[in-house]
C-alpha positions as CSV (number, residue, x, y, z in Angstrom):
1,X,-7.1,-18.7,2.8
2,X,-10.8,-18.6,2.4
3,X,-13.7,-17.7,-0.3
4,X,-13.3,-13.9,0.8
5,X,-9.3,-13.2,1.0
6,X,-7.1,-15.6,-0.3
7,X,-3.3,-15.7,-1.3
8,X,-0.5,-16.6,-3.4
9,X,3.1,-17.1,-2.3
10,X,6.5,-17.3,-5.0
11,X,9.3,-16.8,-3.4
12,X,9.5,-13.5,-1.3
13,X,6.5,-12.2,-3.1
14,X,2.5,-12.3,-1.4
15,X,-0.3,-11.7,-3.5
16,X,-3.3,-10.9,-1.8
17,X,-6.4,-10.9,-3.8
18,X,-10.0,-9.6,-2.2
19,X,-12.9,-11.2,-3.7
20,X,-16.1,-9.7,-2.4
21,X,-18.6,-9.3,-5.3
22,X,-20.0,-6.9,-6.3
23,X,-18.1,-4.5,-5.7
24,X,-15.0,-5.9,-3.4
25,X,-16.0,-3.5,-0.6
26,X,-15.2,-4.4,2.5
27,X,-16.9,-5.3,6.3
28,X,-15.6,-5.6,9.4
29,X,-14.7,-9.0,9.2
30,X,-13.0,-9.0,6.3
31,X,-10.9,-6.3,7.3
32,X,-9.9,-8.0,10.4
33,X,-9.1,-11.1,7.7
34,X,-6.7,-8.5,6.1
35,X,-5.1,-7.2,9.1
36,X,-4.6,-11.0,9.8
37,X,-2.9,-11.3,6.1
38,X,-0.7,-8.0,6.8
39,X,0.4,-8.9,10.0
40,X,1.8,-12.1,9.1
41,X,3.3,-10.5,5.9
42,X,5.0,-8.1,8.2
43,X,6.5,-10.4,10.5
44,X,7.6,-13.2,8.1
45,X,11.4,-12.8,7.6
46,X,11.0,-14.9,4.1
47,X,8.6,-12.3,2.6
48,X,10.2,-8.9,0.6
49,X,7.0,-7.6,-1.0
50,X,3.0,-8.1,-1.1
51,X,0.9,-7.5,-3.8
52,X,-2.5,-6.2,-3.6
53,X,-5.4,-7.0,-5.6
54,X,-8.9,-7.7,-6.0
55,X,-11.3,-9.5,-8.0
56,X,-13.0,-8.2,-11.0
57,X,-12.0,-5.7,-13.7
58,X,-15.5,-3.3,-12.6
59,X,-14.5,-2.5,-9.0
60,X,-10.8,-2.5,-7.2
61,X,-12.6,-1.6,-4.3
62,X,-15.7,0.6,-3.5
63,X,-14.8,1.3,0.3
64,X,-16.4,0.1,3.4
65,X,-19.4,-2.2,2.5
66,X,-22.4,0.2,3.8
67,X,-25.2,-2.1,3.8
68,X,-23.3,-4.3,6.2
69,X,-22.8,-1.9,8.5
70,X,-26.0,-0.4,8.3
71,X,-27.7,-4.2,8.9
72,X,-25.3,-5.0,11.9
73,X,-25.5,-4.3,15.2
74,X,-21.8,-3.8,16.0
75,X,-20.9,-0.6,17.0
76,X,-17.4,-0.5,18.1
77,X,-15.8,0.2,14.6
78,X,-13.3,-2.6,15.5
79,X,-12.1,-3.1,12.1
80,X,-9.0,-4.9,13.1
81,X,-5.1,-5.3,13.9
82,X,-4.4,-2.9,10.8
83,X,-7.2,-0.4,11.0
84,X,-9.4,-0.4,8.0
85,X,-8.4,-2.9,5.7
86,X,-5.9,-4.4,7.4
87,X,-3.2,-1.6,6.4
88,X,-4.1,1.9,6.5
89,X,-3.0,1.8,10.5
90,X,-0.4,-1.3,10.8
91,X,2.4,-0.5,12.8
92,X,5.8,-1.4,11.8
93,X,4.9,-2.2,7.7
94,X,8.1,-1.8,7.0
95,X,7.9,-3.9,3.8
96,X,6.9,-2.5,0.0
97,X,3.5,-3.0,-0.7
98,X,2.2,-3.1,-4.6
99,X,-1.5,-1.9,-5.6
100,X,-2.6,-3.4,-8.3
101,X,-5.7,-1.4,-9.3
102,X,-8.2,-2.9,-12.1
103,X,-11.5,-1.0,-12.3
104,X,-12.7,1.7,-9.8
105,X,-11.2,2.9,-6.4
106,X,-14.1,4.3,-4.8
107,X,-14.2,6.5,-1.6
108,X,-12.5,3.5,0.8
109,X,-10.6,2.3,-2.0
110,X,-9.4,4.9,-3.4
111,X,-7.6,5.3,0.2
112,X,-6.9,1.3,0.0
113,X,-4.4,1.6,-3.1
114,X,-3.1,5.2,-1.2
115,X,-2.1,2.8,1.8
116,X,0.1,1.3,-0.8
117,X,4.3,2.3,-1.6
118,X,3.5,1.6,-5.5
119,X,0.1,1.8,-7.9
120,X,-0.2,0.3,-11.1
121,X,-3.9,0.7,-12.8
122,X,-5.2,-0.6,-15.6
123,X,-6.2,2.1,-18.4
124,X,-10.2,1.6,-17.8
125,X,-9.6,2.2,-13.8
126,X,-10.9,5.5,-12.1
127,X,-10.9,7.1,-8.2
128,X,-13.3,9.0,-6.6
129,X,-13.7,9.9,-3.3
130,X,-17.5,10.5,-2.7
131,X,-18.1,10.7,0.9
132,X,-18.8,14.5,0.6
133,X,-22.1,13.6,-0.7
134,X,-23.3,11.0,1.5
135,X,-22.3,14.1,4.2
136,X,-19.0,12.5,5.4
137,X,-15.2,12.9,5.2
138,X,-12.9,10.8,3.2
139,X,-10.6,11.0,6.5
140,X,-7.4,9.3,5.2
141,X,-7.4,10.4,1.9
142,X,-7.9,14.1,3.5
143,X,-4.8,13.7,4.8
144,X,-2.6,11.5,2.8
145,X,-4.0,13.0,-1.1
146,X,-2.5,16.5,-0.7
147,X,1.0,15.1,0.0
148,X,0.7,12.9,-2.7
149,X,-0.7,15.2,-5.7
150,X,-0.7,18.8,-5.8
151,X,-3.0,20.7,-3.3
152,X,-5.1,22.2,-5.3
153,X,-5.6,18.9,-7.1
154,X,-6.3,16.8,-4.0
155,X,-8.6,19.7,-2.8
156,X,-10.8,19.7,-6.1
157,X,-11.3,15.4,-5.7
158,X,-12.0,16.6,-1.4
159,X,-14.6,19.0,-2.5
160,X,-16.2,18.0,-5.5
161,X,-16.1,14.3,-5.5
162,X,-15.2,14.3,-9.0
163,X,-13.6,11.1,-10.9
164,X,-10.5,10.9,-12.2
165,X,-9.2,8.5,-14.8
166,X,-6.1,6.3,-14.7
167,X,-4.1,8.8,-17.0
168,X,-4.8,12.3,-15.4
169,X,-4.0,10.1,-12.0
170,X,-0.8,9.5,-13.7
171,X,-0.4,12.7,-15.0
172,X,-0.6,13.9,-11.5
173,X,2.0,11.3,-10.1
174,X,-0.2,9.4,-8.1
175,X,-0.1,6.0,-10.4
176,X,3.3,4.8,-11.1
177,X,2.2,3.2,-14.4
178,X,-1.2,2.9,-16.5
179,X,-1.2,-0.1,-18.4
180,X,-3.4,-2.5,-20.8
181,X,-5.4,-4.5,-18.5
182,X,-3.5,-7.7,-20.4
183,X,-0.8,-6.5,-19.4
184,X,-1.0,-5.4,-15.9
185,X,-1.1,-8.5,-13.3
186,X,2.7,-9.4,-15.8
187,X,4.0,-5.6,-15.2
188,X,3.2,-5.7,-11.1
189,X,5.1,-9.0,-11.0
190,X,7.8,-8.0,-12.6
191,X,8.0,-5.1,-10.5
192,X,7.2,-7.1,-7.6
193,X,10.2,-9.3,-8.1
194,X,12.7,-6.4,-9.0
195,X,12.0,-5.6,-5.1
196,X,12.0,-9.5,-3.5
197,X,15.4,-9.2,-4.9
198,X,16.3,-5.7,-3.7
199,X,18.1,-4.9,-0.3
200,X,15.2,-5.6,2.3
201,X,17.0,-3.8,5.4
202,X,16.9,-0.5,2.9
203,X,13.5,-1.0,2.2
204,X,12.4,-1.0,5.9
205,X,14.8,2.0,6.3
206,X,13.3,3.5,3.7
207,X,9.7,3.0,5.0
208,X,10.1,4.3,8.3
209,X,12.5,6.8,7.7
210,X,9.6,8.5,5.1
211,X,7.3,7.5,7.8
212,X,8.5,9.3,10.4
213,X,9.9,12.4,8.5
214,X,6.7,13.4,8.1
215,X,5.9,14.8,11.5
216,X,9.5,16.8,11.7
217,X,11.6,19.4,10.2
218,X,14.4,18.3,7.4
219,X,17.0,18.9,10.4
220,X,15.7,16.9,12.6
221,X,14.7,14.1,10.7
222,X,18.2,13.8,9.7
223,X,19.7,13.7,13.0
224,X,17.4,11.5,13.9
225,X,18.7,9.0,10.8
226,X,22.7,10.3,11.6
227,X,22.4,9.2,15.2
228,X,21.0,5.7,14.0
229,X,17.6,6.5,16.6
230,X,15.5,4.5,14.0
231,X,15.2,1.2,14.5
232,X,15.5,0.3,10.9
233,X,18.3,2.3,10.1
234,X,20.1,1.2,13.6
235,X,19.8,-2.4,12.1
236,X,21.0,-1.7,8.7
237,X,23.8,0.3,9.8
238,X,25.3,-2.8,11.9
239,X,24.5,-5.4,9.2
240,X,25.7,-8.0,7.5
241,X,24.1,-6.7,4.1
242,X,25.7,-3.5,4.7
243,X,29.1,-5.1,4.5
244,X,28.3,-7.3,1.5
245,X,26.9,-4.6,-0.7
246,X,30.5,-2.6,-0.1
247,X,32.0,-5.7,-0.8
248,X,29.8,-6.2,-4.3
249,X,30.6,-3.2,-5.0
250,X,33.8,-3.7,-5.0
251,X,34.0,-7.3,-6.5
252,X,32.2,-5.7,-9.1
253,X,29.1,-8.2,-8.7
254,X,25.6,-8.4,-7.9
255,X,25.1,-8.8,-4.0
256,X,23.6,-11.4,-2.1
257,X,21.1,-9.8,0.5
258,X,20.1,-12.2,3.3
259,X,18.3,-9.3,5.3
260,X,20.5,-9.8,8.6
């Protein structure tokens, strides 16, 4: 796409690699170059799954690129269609998204690969969430890391600013997989195309039902699903797919998903 974001397509899969030396952190325009990428992603009915990555093996991503914003004279925060890097705020991202972390997730980017459904790191990658010392909050993380990882866990990275390596991150379930970095482009792809070939009208279901279930009690959220009120689950429940997966059942076969 261009020197700073650019992309891969195979099949129903989209990688999307940053490339920002030195550190891969990210500016206003390159975060509206993401939300660009995401939106797309979102709205293409030939795409199941993105992949995120960046360049490097030092930095996944060290957050919002301060000297940039400190030299600019833009004030209006306008960091795109997505919010800050293109995905923390997208409406409607119905679609899995893969982080594939290699090197350190730093303060924005730690909360880059927590945007994300599934994280694989490399064994040599670490998170930290340093704001606290620069006199800031780590807003997204504040609220997303204690839902992900145990609270008093999430509260210790919050107040300390502490790292954390790829295995206690797994330890605490907040990395799906620590690999070899060899090995881990080969694993996310792998994964990645388990999913392009998965049931895409569950996946969206799945995504907004989470999504949404947030913000309500158990009861409600499942009258809310029962009564088909979701938009996702309204459209799986009168699909096509819907029909062939009882049928593949059945047949005793793999189903064919066309996501309609």
């Amino acid at each position: 796409m261009n020197e700073v974001i650019s992309t891969r397509r195979q099949g129903g899969i989209l990688e999307v690699t940053l490339d920002r030396p030195k550190a891969n952190a990210i500016d206003m325009k390159t975060s509206r170059l993401m939300g660009d990428v995401f939106t797309n992603f979102r709205d293409d009915p030939e795409l199941r799954v993105a992949i995120l990555k960046t360049a490097g093996d030092k930095f996944f991503c060290a957050g919002i690129d301060l000297k940039a914003k400190a030299s600019s004279d833009v004030i209006d925060n306008d960091w795109g269609p997505g919010g800050w890097a293109g995905i923390q705020q997208l409406r409607d991202l119905n679609k899995p998204v893969i982080a594939c972390v290699n090197g350190m997730a730093v303060g924005g980017g730690f909360e880059l690969a927590l945007c994300c459904d599934l994280i694989f790191a490399a064994d040599h990658s670490t998170f930290a969430l340093p704001e606290l010392r620069a006199g800031t909050l780590a807003d997204a993380a504040t609220i997303r890391l204690p839902k992900r990882i145990p609270y008093h866990i999430a509260m210790g990275l919050l107040l300390t600013g502490r790292w954390m390596d790829a295995a206690e991150a797994h330890r605490w379930g907040l990395v799906n997989e620590v690999l070899p970095q060899e090995a881990l482009e080969k694993r996310v792809w792998e994964v990645a195309d388990l999913l392009a070939n998965g049931p895409p009208l569950v996946f969206s279901a799945i995504k907004e039902t989470v999504r949404v279930a947030e913000a309500l009690s158990f009861q409600d959220a499942m009258n809310r699903v029962a009564r088909r009120q979701l938009k996702t689950i309204d459209i799986l429940y009168a699909s096509e797919d819907r029909l062939e997966g009882r049928r593949a059942f059945a047949e005793k076969r793999n189903p064919v998903w066309r996501g309609k």
